[in-house]
C-alpha positions in Angstrom: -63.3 -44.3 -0.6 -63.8 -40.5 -0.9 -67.8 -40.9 -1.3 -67.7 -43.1 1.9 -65.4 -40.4 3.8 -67.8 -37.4 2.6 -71.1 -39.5 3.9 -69.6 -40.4 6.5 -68.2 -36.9 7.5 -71.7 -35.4 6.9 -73.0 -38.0 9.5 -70.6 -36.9 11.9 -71.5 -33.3 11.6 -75.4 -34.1 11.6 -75.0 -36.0 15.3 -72.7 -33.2 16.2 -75.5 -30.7 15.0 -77.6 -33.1 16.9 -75.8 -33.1 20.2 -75.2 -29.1 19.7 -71.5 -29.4 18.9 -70.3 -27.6 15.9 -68.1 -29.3 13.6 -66.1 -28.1 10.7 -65.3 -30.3 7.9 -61.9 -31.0 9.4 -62.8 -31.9 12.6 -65.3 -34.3 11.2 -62.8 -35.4 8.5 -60.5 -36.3 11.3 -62.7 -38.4 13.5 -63.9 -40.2 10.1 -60.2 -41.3 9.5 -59.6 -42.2 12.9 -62.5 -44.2 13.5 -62.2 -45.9 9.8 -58.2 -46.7 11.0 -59.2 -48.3 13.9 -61.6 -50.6 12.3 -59.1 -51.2 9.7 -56.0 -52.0 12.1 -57.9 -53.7 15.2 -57.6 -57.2 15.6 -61.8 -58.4 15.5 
């Protein structure tokens, strides 16, 4: 799980970079665990 979280935190920073929004590793931590709880928890 903490591979997936790091990839997955460096895409978040890369569309941020993308979108010119500057992320910091816990900002990008945060939406990673966020997004990966609501797949986890949603009813689909």
């Amino acid at each position: 799980m903490d591979t997936g979280v790091r990839l997955q935190r460096l895409v978040v920073q890369a569309i941020g970079d993308h979108l010119g929004v500057k992320l910091s590793n816990i900002v990008a931590t945060v939406i990673v665990l966020v997004v990966a709880l609501g797949l986890t928890f949603s009813s689909g």
